[in-house]
N, C-alpha and C positions, 0 to 999 in steps of 0.2 A: 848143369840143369838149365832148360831152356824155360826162363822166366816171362818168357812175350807171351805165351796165353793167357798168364793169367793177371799180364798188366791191362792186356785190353779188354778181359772180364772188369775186372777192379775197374776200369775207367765204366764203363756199360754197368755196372749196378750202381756206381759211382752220379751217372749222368740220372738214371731212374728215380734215386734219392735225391737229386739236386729240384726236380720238380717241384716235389714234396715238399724241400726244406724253404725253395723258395716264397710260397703259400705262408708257413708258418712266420718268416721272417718279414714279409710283408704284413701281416698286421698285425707283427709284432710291434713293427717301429711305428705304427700309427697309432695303435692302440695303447702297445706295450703292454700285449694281454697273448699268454700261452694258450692258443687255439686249439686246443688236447683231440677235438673232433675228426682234424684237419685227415690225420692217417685215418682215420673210418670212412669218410667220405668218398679219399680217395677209395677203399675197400666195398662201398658202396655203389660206384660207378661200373666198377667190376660188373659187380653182380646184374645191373642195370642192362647192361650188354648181354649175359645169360638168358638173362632169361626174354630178350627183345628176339638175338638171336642166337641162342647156343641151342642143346636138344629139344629144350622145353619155349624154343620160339619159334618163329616163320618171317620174321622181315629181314631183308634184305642185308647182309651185314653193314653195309656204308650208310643207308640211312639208318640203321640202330647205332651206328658210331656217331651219326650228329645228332640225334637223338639222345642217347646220351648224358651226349657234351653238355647240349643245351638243356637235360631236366639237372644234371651234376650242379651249374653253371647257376639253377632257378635253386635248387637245394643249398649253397652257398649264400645265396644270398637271403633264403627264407630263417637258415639257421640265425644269419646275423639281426635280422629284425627279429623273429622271434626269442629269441634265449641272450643278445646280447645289448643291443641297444634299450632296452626298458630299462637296465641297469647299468647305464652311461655314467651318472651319476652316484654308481654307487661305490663303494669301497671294494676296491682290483681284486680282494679277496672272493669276492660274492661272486663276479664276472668268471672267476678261475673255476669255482665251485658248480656255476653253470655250466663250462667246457665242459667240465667231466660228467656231469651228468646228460650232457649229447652226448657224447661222447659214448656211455653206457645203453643210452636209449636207440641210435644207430645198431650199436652189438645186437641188443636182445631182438631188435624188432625183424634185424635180418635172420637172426638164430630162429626165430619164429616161422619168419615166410620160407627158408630151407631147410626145417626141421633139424638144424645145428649139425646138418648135414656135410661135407666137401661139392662143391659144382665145379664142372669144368666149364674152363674157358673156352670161347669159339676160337677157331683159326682165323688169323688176321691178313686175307692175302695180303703178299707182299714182306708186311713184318713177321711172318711164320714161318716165312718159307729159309728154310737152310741154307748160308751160303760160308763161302771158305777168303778170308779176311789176313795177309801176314802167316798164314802158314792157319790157321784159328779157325775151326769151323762150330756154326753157332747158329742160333737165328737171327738175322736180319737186322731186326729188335733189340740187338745187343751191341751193332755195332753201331747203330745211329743214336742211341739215348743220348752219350757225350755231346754230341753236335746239336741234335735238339735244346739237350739243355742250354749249350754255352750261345746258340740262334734268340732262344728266348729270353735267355740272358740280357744280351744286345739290345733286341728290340725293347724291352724291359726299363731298361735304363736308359735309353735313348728319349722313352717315351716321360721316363720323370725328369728327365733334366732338361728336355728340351721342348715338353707341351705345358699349356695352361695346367689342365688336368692335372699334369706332374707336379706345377707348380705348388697348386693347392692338396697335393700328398706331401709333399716336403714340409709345407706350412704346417699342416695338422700334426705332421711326426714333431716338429720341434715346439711347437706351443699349442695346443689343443683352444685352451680359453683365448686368447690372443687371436687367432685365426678363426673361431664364431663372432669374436666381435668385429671383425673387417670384415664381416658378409659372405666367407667361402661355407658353404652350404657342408659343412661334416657330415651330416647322415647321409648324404652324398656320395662324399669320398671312400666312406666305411665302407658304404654298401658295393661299391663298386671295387674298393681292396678285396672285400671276400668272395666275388663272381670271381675276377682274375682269381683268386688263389685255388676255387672251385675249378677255375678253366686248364690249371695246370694239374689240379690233381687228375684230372679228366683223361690230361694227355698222357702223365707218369704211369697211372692204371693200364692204358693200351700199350705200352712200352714195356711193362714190369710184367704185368698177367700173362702176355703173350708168350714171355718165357717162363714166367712159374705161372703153372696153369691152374695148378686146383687153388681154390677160394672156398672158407669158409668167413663167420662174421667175426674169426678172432685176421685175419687174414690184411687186415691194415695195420695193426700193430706194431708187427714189427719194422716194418717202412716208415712208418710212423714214427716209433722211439730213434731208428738211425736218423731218418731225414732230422729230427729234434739233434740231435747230437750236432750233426752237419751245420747246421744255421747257427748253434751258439759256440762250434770249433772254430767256424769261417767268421766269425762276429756277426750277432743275432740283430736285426737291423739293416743287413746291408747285403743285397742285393747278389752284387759277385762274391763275397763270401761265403756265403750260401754254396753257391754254386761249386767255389774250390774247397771248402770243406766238406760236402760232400763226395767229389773228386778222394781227395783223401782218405774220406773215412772209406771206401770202396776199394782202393788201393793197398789202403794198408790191409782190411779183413783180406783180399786175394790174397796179397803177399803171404800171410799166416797161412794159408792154405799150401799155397806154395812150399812153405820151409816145414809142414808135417803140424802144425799149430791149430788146425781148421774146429777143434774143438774147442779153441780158447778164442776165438775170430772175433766173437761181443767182449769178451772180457778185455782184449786190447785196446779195441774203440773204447770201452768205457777209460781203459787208463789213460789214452794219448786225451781225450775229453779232459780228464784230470792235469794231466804234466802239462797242455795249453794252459787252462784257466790261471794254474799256478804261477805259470810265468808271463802271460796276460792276460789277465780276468774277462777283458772286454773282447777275446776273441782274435784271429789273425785281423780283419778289417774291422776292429770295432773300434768305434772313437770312444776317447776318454769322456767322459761326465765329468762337469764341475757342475756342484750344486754351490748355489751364490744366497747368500745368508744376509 
């Protein structure tokens, strides 16, 4: 059995979820608050491009792609001042409680404006167009996620270890009170963790939707719960983690497909989730916690 199709599928939905899980993992280690919205958003951007330019539009596809980006990019960042920062200060519980309810209010509002209908997605020159990869033919879109991913990856971490910016994201992830009292401007950093994490749901959505086309408002979900999986297999907090746990989770569901399994594809990700955590809680890149008393 020739296994290469569906290693470089696994790696390409693999790359798609690493977007996602990257989002989630970025404010998680800053906030260390599960962003439950994150897959709707992404789901929302979707839709955003529909209706700019799919049946029920008329501009241009390229400037509906930075368009977009950029309301995805102002939506990230309104969720966090709206729904999360007023409860900074409040118990992590309340903050969670909030997620989910964007979370739900995304779903509905979009079940609403598409009559909880399916939309297709437009055609993305370029990432639409069919082409033949190792023997593997696919769209375009499938074979470049990996590489997107593990580029922004790079850039990603290049840009926290090695700018001011970065600097004062590392400060806020390791001591939040510490880090307002030296004068690094947190509402700042938040607010510019959840643009970035908006900017990559932005790109995962043109990446993912191109190949699965129909969209409705349940239609982030499930990238959603994988990408989550992804960011706490690879250790939640870190960056390339993210990224190779999503790899992973994408790999192994191909692989199930591959070996006649394709109906148990979630149930495996959720076991391998399980048999990690067991044997390291904190994930393949997670650093240990010592809490000091």
């Amino acid at each position: 059995m020739n296994i290469m199709p569906y290693v470089i599928r696994g790696l390409a939905t693999g790359g798609q979820f690493a977007l996602v899980a990257i989002g989630y993992t970025m404010v998680y280690g800053i906030l260390k608050l599960i962003n439950f919205a994150h897959g709707d958003m992404f789901m929302v951007s979707g839709i955003m491009l529909i209706y700019m330019a799919g049946s029920t539009g008329a501009m241009p596809i390229f400037a509906s792609i930075i368009i977009m980006v950029i309301l995805t990019v102002i939506l990230g960042y309104l969720i966090e001042k709206c729904a999360y920062a007023p409860l900074r200060t409040a118990p992590r519980m309340s903050s969670m409680i909030s997620a989910i309810g964007v979370s739900y209010l995304l779903q509905n509002l979009v079940s609403y404006i598409t009559g909880g209908l399916s939309k297709q997605y437009p055609e993305i020159p370029g990432l639409s167009t069919s082409v033949r990869f190792l023997g593997v033919k696919d769209k375009l879109s499938v074979f470049v996620s990996p590489v997107v991913a593990i580029v922004l990856m790079v850039v990603l971490v290049l840009v926290i270890n090695h700018t001011k910016f970065g600097m004062s994201m590392r400060a806020v992830s390791k001591d939040f009170e510490t880090s307002q009292l030296m004068g690094i401007k947190i509402n700042r950093v938040i607010s510019i963790t959840f643009a970035i994490g908006a900017f990559l749901a932005a790109v995962g959505s043109l990446l993912y939707f191109s190949k699965n086309t129909g969209i409705n408002h349940l239609a982030g979900s499930t990238p959603g719960i994988k990408a989550f999986i992804a960011a706490v297999v690879g250790g939640i907090g870190s960056i390339p983690g993210a990224v190779v746990g999503a790899l992973i989770i994408g790999l192994v569901e191909s692989l199930a497909k591959a070996f006649g399994l394709a109906d148990f594809s979630d149930v495996i990700s959720f076991a391998l989730l399980i048999i990690i955590l067991v044997f390291k809680p904190t994930g393949i890149f997670g650093e240990k916690v010592i809490d000091k008393v």
